[in-house]
C-alpha positions as CSV (number, residue, x, y, z in Angstrom):
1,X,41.9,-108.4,-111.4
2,X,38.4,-107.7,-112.5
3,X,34.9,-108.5,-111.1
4,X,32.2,-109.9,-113.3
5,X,29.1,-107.2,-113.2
6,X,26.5,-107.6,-110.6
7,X,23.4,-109.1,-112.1
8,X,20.4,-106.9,-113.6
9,X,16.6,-107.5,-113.2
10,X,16.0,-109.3,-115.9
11,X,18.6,-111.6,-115.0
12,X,17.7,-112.0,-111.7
13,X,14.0,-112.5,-113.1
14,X,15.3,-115.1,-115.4
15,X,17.0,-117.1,-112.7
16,X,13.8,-116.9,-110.6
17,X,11.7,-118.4,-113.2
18,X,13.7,-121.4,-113.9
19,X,13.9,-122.1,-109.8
20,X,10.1,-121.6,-109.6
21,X,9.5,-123.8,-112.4
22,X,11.4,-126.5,-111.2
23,X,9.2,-126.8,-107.7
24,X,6.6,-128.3,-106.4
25,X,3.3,-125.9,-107.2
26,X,2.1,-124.6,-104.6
27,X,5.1,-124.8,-102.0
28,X,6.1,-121.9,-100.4
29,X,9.5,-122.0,-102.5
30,X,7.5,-121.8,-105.8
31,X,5.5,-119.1,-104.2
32,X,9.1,-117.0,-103.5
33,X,10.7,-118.2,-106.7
34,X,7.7,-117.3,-108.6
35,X,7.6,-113.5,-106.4
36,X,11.1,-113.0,-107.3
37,X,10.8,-113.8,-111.1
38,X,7.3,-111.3,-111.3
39,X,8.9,-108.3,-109.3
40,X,12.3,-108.6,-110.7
41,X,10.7,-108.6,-114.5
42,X,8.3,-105.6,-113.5
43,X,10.7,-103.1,-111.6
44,X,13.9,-101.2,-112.9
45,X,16.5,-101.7,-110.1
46,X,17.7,-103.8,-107.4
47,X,16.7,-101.6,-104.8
48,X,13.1,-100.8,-106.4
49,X,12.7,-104.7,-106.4
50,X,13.9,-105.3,-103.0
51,X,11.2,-102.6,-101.5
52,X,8.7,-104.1,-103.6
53,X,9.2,-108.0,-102.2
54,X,9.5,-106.6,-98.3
55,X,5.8,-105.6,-98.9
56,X,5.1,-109.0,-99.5
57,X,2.7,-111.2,-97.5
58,X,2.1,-113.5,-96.1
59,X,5.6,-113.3,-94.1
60,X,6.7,-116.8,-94.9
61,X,6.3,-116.1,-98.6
62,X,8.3,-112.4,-98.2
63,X,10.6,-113.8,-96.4
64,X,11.5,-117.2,-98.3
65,X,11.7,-114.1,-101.2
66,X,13.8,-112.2,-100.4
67,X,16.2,-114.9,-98.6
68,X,16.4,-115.9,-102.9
69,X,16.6,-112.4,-104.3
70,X,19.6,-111.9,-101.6
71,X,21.4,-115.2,-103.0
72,X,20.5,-114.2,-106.6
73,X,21.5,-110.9,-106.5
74,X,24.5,-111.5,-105.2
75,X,25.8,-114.0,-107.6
76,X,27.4,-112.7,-110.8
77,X,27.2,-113.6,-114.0
């Protein structure tokens, strides 16, 4: 049995552009979608993206964040 590859940044950015487009401007999920898809495209690894959205504010924002990088990231392809 194999396992499909965990997802990369770009993917992940991807992803977070599409959800961030599809929201309501201005709502604190296009705020985190929008986060996601800017830090994900801009750092090289999981881990450098996930320390880069828990310096996020204000906490709403970081934390709707990185609720959606944790369901993106976890997802495979």
């Amino acid at each position: 049995m194999t396992t499909s590859p965990m997802r990369d940044n770009l993917d992940l950015a991807s992803s977070a552009r599409e959800l961030a487009d599809n929201m309501p401007s201005g709502s604190l999920d296009h705020a985190a979608a929008a986060s996601v898809a800017i830090t994900c495209a801009t750092t090289r690894t999981i881990p450098q993206a996930r320390d880069v959205l828990q310096g996020l504010t204000p906490a709403p924002v970081r934390q709707a964040a990185l609720d959606l990088f944790d369901r993106l990231s976890t997802q495979t392809r």
